[in-house]
C-alpha positions in Angstrom: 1.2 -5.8 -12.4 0.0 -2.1 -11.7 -1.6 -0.9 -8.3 -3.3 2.2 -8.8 -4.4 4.6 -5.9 -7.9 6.3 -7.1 -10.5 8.7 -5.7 -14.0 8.6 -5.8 -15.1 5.7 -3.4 -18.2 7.2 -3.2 -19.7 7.3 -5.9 -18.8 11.1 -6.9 -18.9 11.9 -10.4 -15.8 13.2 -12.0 -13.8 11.3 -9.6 -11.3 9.0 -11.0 -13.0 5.7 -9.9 -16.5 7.2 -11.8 -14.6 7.7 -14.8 -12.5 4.5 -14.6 -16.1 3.0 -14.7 -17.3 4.4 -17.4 -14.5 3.9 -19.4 -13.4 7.3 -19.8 -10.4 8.2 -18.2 -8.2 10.1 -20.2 -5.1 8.0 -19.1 -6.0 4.5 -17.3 -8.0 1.8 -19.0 -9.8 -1.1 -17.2 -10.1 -4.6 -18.2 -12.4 -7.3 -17.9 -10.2 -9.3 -15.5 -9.1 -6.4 -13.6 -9.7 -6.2 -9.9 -11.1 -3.5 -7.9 -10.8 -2.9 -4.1 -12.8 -0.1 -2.3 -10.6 -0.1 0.8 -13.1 2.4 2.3 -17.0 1.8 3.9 -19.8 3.3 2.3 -21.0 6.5 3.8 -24.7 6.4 4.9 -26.7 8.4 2.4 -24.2 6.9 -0.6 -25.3 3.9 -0.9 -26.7 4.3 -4.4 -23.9 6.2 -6.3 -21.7 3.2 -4.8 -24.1 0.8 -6.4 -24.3 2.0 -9.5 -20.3 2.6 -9.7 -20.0 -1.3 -8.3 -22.7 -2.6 -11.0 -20.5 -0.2 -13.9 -17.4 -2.4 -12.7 -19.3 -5.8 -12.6 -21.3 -5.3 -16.0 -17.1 -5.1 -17.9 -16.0 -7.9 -16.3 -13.9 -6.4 -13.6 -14.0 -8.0 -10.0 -14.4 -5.6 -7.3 -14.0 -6.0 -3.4 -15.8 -3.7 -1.1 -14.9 -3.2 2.8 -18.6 -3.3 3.4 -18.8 -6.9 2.5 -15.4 -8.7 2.7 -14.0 -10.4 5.9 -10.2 -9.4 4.7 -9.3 -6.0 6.9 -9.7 -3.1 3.9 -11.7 -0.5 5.9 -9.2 2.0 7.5 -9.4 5.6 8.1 -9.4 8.3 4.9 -5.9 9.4 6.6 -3.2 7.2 7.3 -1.2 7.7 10.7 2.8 7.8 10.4 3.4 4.6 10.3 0.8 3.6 7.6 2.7 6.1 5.2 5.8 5.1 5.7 4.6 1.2 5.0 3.1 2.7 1.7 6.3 4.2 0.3 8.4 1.2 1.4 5.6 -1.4 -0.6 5.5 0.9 -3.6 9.1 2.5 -3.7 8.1 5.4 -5.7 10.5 7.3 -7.4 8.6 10.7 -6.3 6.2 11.6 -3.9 4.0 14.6 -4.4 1.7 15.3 -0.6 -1.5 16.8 -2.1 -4.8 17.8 -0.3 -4.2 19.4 3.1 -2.5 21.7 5.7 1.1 22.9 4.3 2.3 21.4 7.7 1.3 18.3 7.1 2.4 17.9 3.6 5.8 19.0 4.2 5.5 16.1 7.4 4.4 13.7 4.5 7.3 15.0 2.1 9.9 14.7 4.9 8.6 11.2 5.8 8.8 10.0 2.1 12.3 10.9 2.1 12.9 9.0 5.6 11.4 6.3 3.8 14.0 5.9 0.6 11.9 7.8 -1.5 14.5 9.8 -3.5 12.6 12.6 -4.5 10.0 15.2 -3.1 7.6 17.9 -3.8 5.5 19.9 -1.5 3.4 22.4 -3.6 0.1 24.5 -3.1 -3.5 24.8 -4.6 -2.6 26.0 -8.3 1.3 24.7 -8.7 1.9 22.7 -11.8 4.4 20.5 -12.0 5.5 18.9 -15.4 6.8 15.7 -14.9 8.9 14.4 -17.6 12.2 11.6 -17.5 14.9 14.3 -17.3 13.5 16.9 -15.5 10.5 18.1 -13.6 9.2 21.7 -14.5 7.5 23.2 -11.8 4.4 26.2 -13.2 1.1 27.8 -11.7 -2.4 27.6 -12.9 -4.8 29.6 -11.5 -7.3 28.3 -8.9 -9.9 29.4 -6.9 -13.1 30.9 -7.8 -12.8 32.3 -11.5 -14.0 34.1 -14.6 -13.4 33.6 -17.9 -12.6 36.5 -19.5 -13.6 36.8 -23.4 -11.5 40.0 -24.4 -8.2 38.4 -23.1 -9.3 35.2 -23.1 -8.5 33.9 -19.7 -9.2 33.2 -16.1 -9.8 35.5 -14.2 -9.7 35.3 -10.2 -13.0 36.4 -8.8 -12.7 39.4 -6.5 
């Protein structure tokens, strides 16, 4: 069995729950079978984008669970305390934990607490770090981020000044 942490419980396109929907992630392919769980409420004035990403599910066959409407506990808040992280890493034992999205404080805190938690390896980057994962090795690069500008004569991005 696979448990897979995705983004987009609201309904926002491009998000990996949208794509997951409609079929088209570039890497994860649902079943009819499979079982959904929106472990987050709906946001007033989201309502529709959550229905129509709940009837995409339904209409393949896949069950899905919303906070909204089920009497098990899902609903928590979008960021986990301490303790909620640390029961994460322990259920999952992940052989690596990358922090992403947020203060560098608080992703070194979440690196350092991974680590507390058995998980053997960490990495703390910033917006625009790569990292390659691969079995022997990880590779860490830089893309560029931020507002840009394609440039046609050297045929790359270019930061916005």
């Amino acid at each position: 069995e696979v448990l897979l942490v995705a983004t987009g419980s609201q309904g926002e396109p491009g998000a990996a729950l949208h794509r997951l929907a409609a079929d088209s992630h570039p890497d994860v392919n649902l079943s009819a079978g499979d079982h959904v769980i929106f472990s987050t409420k709906t946001i007033p004035g989201n309502e529709e984008q959550v229905v129509r990403l709940v009837n995409a599910f339904r209409a393949r066959g896949i069950k899905v669970t919303l906070a909204d409407e089920s009497d098990i506990p899902l609903h928590a808040s979008g960021h986990p305390c301490e303790e909620e992280l640390r029961q994460m890493y322990q259920w999952t034992k992940p052989r690596l934990a990358i922090p992403v999205h947020g203060e560098a404080k608080h992703m070194r805190a979440n690196a350092s607490l991974a680590g507390e938690a058995g998980v053997p390896h960490q990495l703390v980057g910033q917006n625009g770090d790569l990292f390659d994962l691969v079995a022997s090795r990880i590779d860490k690069g830089e893309v560029v981020t931020g507002r840009l500008w394609y440039d046609e004569g050297s045929r790359k991005l270019v930061p916005v000044r």
